[in-house]
C-alpha positions in Angstrom: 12.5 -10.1 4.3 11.0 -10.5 7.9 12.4 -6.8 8.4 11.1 -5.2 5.5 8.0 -6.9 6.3 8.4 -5.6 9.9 9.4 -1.9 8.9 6.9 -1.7 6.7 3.6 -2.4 9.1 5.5 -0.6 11.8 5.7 2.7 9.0 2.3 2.1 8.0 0.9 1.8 11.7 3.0 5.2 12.6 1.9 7.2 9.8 -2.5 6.1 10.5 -1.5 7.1 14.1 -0.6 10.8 13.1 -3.5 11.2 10.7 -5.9 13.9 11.5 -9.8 14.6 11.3 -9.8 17.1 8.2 -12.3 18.3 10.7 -10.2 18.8 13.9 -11.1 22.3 14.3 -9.2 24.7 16.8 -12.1 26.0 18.8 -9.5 28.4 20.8 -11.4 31.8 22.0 -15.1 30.6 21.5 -17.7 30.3 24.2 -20.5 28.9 25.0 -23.3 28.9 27.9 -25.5 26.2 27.7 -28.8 26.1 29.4 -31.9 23.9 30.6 -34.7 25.8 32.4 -35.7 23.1 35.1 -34.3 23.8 38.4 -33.0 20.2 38.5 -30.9 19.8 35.6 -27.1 22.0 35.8 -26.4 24.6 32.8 -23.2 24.8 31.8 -20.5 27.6 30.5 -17.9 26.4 27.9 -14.3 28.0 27.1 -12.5 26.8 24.7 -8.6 27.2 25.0 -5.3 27.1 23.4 -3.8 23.3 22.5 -7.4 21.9 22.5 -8.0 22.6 26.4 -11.2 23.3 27.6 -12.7 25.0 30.2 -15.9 23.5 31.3 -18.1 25.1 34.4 -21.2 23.9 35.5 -23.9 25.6 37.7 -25.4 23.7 40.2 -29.0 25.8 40.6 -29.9 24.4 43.9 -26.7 25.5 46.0 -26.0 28.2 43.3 -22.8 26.9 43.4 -20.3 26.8 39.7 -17.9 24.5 39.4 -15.1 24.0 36.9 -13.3 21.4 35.1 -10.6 21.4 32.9 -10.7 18.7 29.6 -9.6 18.5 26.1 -11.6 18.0 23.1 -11.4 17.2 19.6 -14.1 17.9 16.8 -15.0 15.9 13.9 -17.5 17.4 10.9 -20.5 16.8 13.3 -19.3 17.2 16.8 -17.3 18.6 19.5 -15.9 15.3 21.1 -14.9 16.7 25.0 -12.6 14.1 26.8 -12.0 13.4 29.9 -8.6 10.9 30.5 -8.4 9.9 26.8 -12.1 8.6 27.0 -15.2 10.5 25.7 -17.3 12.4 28.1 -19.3 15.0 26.5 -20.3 15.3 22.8 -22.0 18.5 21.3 -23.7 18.5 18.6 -21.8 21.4 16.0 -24.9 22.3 13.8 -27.8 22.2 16.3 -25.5 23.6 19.3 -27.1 20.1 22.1 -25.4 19.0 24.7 -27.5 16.3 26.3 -30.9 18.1 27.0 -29.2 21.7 27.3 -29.7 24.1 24.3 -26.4 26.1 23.9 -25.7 29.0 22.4 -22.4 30.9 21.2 -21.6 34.4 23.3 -19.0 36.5 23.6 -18.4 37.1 27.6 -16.7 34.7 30.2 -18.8 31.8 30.6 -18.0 31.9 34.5 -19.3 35.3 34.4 -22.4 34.6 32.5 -23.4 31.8 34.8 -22.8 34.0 38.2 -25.6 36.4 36.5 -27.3 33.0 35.8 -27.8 32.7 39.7 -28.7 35.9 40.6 -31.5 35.9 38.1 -32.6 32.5 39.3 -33.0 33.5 43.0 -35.0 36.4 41.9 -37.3 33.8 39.9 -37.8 31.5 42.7 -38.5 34.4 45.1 -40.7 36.5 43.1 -43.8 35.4 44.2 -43.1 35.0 48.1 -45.3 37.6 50.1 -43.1 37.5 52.9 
């Protein structure tokens, strides 16, 4: 009895471990560039990859300087969950397209790319009205 008993929490506990969001979308080949206008605050380019890998790259506007970071992420019927070491680190909002106080937006090139034309037209902003 203690066995059955046993085998059958064990089955039930393996079987609610293997369940899946309905929601779980695969995300692989979409982009997006996410962006804040103060100086201050990073934007950020978003690739989304094969077996729920994500590339994540974010542009530090005073060194001009683009980092990258490699996560996974899961999505649920409101939100793209982005995890760092099993633990959430980034949530996106699916239907309004937030992430934190960064509007983003979907497009179609590299985000990397995207963000290195991000810099040059941000030193031309900050240097447009210099006289010398």
């Amino acid at each position: 009895m203690k066995t059955t008993i046993f085998f059958l929490i064990f089955l039930f506990y393996f079987n609610s471990s293997l369940t899946k969001d309905p929601h779980d979308d695969d995300l692989k080949g979409k982009n997006l560039i996410c962006f804040n206008d103060s100086f201050s605050v990073e934007d950020w380019g978003i690739r989304f990859l094969r077996d729920k890998k994500v590339e994540l790259f974010s542009l530090n506007k005073s060194f001009y300087e683009i980092y990258k970071y490699s996560r996974k992420y899961r999505t649920d019927v409101n939100n793209i969950i982005i995890m760092k070491s099993e633990k959430i680190e980034y949530v996106i909002n699916r239907s309004r397209l937030k992430l934190g106080n960064k509007q983003c937006k979907i497009v179609g090139g590299n985000p990397r790319i995207l963000l290195e034309d991000r810099i040059k037209s941000l030193k031309k902003k900050k240097i447009k009205n210099n006289k010398l």
